[in-house]
C-alpha positions in Angstrom: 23.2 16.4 -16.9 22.7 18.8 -13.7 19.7 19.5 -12.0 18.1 22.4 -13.5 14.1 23.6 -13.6 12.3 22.9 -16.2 11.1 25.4 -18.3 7.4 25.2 -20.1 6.0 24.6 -16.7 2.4 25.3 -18.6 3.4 22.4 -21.4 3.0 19.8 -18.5 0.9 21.4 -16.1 2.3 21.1 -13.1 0.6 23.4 -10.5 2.8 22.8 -7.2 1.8 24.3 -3.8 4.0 22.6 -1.1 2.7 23.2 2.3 4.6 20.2 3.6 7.8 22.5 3.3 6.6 24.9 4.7 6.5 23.6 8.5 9.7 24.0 10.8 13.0 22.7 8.9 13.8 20.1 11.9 10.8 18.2 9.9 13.1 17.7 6.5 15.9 18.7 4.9 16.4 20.4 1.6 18.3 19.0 -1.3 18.3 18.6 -4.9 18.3 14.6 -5.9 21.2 13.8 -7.6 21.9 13.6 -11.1 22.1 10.5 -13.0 24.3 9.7 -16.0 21.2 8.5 -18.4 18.1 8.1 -17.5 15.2 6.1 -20.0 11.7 6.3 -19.4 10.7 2.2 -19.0 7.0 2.6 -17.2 4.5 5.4 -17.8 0.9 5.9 -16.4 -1.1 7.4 -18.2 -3.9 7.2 -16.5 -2.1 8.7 -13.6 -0.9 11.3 -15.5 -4.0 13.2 -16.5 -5.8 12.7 -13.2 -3.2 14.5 -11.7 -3.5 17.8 -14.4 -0.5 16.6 -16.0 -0.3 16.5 -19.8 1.1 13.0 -20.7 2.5 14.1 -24.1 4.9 16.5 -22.6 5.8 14.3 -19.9 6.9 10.6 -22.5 9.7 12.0 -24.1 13.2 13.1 -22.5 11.8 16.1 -20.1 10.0 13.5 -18.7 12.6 11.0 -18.3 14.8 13.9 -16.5 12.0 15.2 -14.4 11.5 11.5 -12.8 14.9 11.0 -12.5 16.0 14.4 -10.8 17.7 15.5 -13.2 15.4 18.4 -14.0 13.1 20.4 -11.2 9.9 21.2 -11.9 9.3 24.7 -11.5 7.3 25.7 -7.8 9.1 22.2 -7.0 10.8 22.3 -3.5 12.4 19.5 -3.3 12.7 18.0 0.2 13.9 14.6 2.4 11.3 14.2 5.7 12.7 12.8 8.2 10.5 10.5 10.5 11.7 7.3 12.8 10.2 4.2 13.2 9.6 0.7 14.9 11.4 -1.5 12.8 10.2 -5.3 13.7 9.6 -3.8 17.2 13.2 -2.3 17.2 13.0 1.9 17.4 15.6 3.7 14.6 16.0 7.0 13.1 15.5 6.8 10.0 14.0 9.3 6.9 14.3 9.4 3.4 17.5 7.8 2.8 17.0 7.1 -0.9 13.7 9.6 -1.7 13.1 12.8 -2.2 9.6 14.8 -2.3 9.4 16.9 -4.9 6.0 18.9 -4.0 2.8 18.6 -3.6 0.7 18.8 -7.4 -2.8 20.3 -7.0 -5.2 18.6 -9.1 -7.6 20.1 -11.4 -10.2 19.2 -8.6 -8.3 20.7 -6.1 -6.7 17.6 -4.8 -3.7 17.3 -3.1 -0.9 14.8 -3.7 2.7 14.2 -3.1 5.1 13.4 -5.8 8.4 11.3 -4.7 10.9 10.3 -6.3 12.6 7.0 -4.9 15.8 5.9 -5.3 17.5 9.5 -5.8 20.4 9.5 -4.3 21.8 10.0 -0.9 20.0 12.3 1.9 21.2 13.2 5.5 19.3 10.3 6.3 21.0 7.6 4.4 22.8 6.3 6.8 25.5 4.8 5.0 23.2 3.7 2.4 24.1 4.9 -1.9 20.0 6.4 -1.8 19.7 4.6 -4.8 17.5 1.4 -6.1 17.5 -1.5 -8.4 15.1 -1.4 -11.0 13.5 -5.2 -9.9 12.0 -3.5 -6.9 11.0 -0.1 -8.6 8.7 -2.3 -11.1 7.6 -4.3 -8.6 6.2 -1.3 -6.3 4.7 -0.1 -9.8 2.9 -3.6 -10.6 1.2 -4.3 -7.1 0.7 -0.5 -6.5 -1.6 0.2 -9.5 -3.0 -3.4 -8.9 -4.0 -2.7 -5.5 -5.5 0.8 -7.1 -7.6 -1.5 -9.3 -8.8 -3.9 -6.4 -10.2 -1.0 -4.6 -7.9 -0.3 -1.9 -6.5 2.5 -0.5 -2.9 2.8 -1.5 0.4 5.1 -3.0 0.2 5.0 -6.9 3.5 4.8 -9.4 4.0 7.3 -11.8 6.8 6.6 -14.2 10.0 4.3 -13.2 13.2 5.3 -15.3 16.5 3.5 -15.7 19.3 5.7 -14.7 22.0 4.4 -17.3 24.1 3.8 -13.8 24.6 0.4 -11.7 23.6 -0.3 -7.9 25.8 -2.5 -5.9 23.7 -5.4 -3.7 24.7 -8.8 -3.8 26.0 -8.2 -7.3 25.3 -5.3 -9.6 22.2 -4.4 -10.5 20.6 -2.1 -13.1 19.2 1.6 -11.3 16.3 2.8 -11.8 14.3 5.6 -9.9 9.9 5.3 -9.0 8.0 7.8 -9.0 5.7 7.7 -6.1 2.1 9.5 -6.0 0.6 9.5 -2.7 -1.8 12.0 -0.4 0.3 12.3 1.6 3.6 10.7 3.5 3.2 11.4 6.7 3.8 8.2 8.9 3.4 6.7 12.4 6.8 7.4 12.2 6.8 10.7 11.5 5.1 11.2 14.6 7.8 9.1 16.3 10.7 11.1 15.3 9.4 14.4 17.2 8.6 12.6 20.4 11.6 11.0 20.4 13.5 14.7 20.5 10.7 15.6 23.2 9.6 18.3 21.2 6.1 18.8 22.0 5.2 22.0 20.0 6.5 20.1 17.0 4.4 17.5 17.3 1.4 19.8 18.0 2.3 21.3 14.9 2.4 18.5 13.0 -1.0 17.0 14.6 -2.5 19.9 13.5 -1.2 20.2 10.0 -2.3 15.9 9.5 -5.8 17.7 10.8 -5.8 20.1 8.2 -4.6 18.0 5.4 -6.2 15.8 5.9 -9.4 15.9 8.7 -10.7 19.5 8.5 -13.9 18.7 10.2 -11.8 17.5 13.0 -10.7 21.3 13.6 -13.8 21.8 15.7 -13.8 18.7 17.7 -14.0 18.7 21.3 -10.5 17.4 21.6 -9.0 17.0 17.8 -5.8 15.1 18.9 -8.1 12.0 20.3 -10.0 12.7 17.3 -7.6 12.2 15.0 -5.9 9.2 16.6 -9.8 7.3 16.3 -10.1 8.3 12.5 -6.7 7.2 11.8 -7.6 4.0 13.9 -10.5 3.2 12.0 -8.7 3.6 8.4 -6.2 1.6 9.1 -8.8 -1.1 10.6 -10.8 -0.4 7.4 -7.0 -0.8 5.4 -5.9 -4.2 6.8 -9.5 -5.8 6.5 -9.6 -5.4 2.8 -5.5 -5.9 2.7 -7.3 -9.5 4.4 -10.2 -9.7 1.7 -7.2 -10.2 -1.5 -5.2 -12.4 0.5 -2.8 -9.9 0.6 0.5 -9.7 2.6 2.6 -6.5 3.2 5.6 -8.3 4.9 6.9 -5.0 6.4 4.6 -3.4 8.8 7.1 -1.1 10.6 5.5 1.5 12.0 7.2 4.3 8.9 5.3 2.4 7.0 2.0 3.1 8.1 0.5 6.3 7.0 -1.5 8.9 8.5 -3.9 8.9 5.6 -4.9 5.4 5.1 -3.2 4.4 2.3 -0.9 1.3 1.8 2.8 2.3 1.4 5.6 0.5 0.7 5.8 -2.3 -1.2 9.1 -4.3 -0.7 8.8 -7.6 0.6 5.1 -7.8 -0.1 3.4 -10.5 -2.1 0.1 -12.5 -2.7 -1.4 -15.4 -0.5 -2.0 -18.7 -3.0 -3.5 -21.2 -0.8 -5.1 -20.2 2.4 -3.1 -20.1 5.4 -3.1 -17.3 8.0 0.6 -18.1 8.8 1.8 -17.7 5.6 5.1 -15.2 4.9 7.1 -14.4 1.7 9.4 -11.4 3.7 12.9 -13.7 3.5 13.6 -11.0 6.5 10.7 -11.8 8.6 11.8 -15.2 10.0 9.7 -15.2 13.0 6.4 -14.2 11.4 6.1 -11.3 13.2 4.4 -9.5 9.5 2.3 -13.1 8.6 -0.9 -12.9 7.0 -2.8 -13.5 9.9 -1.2 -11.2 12.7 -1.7 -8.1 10.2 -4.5 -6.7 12.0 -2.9 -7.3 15.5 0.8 -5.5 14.4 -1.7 -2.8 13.1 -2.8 -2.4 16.7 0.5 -2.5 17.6 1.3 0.2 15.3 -1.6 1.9 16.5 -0.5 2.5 20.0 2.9 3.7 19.6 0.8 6.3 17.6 -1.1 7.1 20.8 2.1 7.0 22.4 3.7 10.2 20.9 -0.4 11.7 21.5 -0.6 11.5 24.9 0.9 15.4 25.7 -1.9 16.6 23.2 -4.6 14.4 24.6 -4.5 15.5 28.5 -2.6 17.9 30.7 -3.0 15.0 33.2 -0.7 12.5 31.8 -2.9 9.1 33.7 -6.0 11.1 32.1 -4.1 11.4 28.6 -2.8 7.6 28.9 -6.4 6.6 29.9 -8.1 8.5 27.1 -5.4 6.7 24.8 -6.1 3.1 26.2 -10.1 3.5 25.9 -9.6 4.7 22.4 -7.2 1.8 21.3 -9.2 -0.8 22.7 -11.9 -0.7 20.6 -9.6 -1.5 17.8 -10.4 -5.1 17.9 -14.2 -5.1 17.5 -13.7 -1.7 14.6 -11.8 -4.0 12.7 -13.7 -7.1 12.9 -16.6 -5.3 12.2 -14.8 -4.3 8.8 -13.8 -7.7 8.4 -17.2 -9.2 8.6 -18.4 -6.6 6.2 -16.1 -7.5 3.7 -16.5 -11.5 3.9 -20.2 -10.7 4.0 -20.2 -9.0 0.5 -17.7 -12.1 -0.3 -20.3 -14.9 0.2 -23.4 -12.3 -1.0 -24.9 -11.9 2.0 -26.4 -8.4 1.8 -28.2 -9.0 5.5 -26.5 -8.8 8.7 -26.9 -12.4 11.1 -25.1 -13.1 14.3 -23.8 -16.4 13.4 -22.2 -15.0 10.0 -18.9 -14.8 11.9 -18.9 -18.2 12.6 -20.1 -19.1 8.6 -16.5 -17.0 8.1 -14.6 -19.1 10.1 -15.8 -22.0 9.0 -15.0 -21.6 5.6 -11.8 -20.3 6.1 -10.6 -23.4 8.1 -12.0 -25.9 5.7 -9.7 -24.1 3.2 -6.8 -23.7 5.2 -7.5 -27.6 6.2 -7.7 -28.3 2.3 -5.1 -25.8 1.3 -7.5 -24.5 -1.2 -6.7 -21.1 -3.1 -8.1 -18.3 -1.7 -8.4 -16.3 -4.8 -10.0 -18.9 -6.6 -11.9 -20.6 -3.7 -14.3 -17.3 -3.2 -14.3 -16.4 -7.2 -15.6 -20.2 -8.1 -18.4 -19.8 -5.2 -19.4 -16.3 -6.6 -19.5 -18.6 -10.2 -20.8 -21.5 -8.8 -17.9 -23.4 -10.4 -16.7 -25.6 -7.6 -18.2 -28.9 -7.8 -15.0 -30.4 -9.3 -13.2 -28.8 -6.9 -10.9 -30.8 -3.9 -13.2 -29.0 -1.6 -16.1 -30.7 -2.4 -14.8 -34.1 -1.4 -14.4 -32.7 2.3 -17.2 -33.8 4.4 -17.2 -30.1 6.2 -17.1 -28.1 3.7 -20.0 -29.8 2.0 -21.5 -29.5 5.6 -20.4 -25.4 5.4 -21.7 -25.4 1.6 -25.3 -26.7 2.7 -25.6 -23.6 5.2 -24.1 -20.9 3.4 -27.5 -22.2 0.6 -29.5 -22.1 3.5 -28.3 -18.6 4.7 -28.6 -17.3 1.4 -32.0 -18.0 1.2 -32.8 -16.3 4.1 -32.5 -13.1 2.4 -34.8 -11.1 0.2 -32.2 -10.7 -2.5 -32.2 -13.2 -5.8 -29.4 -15.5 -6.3 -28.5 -13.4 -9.4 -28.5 -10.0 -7.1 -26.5 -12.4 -4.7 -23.7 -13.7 -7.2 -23.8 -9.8 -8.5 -22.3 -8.9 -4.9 -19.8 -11.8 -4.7 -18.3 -10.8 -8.4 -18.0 -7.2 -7.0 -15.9 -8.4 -4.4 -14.2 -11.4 -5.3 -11.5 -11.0 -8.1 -10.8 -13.0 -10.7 -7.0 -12.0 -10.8 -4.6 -10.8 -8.4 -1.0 -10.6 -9.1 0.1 -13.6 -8.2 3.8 -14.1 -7.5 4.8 -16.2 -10.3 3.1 -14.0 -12.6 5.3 -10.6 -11.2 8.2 -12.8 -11.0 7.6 -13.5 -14.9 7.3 -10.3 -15.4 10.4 -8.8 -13.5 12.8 -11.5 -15.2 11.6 -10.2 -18.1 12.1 -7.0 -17.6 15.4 -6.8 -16.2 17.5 -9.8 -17.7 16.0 -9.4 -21.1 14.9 -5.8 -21.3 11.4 -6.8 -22.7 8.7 -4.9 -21.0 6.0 -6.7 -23.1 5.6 -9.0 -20.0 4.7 -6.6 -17.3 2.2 -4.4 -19.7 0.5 -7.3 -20.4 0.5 -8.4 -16.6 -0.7 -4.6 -16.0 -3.7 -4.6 -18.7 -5.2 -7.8 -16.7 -4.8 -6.3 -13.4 -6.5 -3.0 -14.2 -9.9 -5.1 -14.6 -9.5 -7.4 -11.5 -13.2 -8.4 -11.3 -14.0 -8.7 -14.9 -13.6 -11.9 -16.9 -11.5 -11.4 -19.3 -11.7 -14.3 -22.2 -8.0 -15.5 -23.2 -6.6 -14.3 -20.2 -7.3 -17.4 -18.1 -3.9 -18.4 -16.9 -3.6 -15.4 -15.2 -5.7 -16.8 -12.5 -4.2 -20.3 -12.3 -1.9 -21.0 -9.0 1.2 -21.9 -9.2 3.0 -25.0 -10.3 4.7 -26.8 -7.2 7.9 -25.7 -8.5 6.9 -21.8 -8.4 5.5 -22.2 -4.6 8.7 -22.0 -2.7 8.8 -18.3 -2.9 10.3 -15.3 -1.1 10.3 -11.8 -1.1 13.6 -8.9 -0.4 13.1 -5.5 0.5 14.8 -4.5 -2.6 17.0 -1.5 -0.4 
């Protein structure tokens, strides 16, 4: 099959309006994906679907399978690669789409905005070597934590539809294909960003400042100076980002600086995994071996991140490059207190403390090094306070944490709010599932060695209701067995 437009655009509603292509061409370049032999429709959201003005009945059956798979444009699709760079474990490349391709932008019933990418189409400019194609493993995996991370209330890309391409993909060994669909607001990076500066093109990055301003911070157009602007909203969502990534004990395991987006949302989702027991050095990324991506540095890298963001600013910021390097440094040193001050937020709602004390932070820390000390699950740990099922817990043999226990009461008490309104806030915030490793792991062998998809849809009706209890479905919240612990992540590319 060759890639054609689809015809009955009104059958499945999609209402393109692609403003991303219409910036200079040094930002992309335009290509069709490539045709696959046979592509199946294995994963469909619903959900997704009809949020996005898209009629899921048109979209299940084979038009579907050969719009997600590039075998059929959309019509008002203009299908494009961006290219972008990026700091790759500290190390600068070139890089772009080398296995994606952005079919348009869909605007929503609501007037929304959101990309739609495919991943794992085929080979780009920006390949670099690479076949631009992906296993179906990682494809599902981006699709399970994705629309969990959706469900837990943070920011992040959404999955569409993942097909099988009827074609193999050549790692290690052979593996089955497969192609994501990717729903985001948008993809521009750090990165993005990154690539312009580093051809010293200054009116393209205006350009592009000024479209991420539009996009996506139109009350920024008036500001006094909109570039600083921007770089301190995009600052404070990403410190609002990593503070709830924090919250789940979640790990993204690649924080390269194309994978940070302009809009706030989590992108990405390789190497990433779930923290079991607490422990801020904690990695899964088998290519992270010095911990640069652990747990725990996460806020710091998205400093880091941060300021090679200024970096590429600093001709927009100042005519006077000490003044534009100065307004730059202010800016990015209030990073640290903006974040904790998310943080603090979030473990307050944690613990259902709905009143603000100084010595709070130090109730946080306490906690979390009497778990780290007692390699207690952090999941489980904050879900069985917000419960009050504990008491049989390992925790409550350590002398500390009965200590901690005993004023965490006491500060509870402080405040006007009942215990019920109190234990309310903590079940808001706490989860009862997450998608623990083991559990995706299940669900991925499933899926790919035995072609049963019964696993995963079972895995994804438990994660859409994170926070509910949800009788019979109780060993999706135990840890794993010692067996299951030793446990690494790949980037899947």
């Amino acid at each position: 099959m060759t890639s054609n437009t689809a015809s009955a655009v009104s059958v499945a509603g999609w209402n393109f309006d692609n403003s991303y292509a219409r910036l200079p061409e040094s930002f992309f370049a335009r290509l069709n994906p490539v045709p696959v032999r046979s592509p199946h429709l294995v994963v469909f959201n619903r959900q997704l679907t009809e949020s996005l003005g898209l009629r899921s009945q048109a979209l299940e059956g084979d038009e579907g399978a050969a719009i997600f798979a590039g075998n059929l444009i959309p019509a008002g699709a203009e299908p494009i690669a961006q290219a972008y760079a990026g700091h790759q474990f500290g190390n600068f490349t070139k890089l772009g789409d080398g296995r994606a391709i952005l079919l348009g932008e869909q605007i929503t019933p609501d007037s929304q905005r959101f990309d739609i990418q495919l991943k794992g189409s085929g080979q780009t400019p920006y390949s670099r070597r690479g076949d631009g194609r992906a296993a179906l493993g990682p494809m599902l995996r981006e699709y399970i934590i994705s629309e969990a991370m959706h469900a837990l209330g943070i920011p992040t890309t959404r999955s569409l539809a993942v097909v099988t391409t009827g074609e193999q993909v050549f790692r290690e060994t052979p593996l089955q294909g497969a192609i994501l669909t990717r729903v985001a607001a948008s993809h521009i990076r750090v990165g993005t960003f990154e690539y312009l500066s580093a051809q010293g093109d200054r009116e393209a990055i205006r350009t592009l400042a000024e479209y991420t301003i539009r996009r996506h911070y139109s009350d920024l157009i008036t500001a006094e100076n909109p570039y600083l602007s921007l770089f301190q909203v995009v600052m404070e969502r990403q410190a609002s980002l990593v503070a709830k990534w924090l919250q789940v004990g979640f790990i993204h395991g690649v924080m390269n600086t194309d994978n940070m987006a302009l809009c706030g949302e989590t992108i990405d989702y390789g190497p990433c995994a779930f923290m079991d027991a607490y422990d801020p050095a904690t990695v899964f990324s088998s290519i992270d071996r010095g911990g640069r991506y652990a747990y725990g540095n996460q806020p710091h890298i998205a400093q880091w991140n941060l300021a090679r963001f200024a970096e590429t600013l600093l001709p927009l910021l100042h005519a006077n490059q000490e003044k534009a390097i100065q307004l730059a440094n202010e800016a990015l040193a209030s990073f640290p207190e903006l974040f904790q001050r998310y943080r603090l937020s979030g473990m307050r709602a944690k613990l259902g403390l709905s009143t603000a004390e100084s010595a709070d932070i130090d109730l946080m820390n306490d906690l979390l090094s009497c778990m780290q000390q007692n390699h207690a699950d952090h999941t489980n740990t904050f879900r069985d306070l917000a419960e009050e099922t504990l008491a049989d817990a390992p925790l409550f043999r350590d002398a500390a944490f009965l200590e901690w226990y005993l004023r965490w009461q006491d500060r509870l008490a402080r405040q006007p709010q009942s215990a019920e309104e109190s234990r309310s806030l903590m079940r808001a915030h706490n989860p009862a599932v997450i998608p623990r490793n083991h559990r995706v792991e299940e669900a991925l062998q499933a899926a790919v060695e035995r072609r049963d998809f019964t696993v995963m849809k079972r895995l994804l009706h438990v994660l859409s209701r994170p926070f509910d209890d949800q009788p019979g479905h109780d060993d999706y919240r135990l840890p794993p067995e010692p067996s299951e612990r030793c446990y690494q992540t790949f980037c899947g590319t």
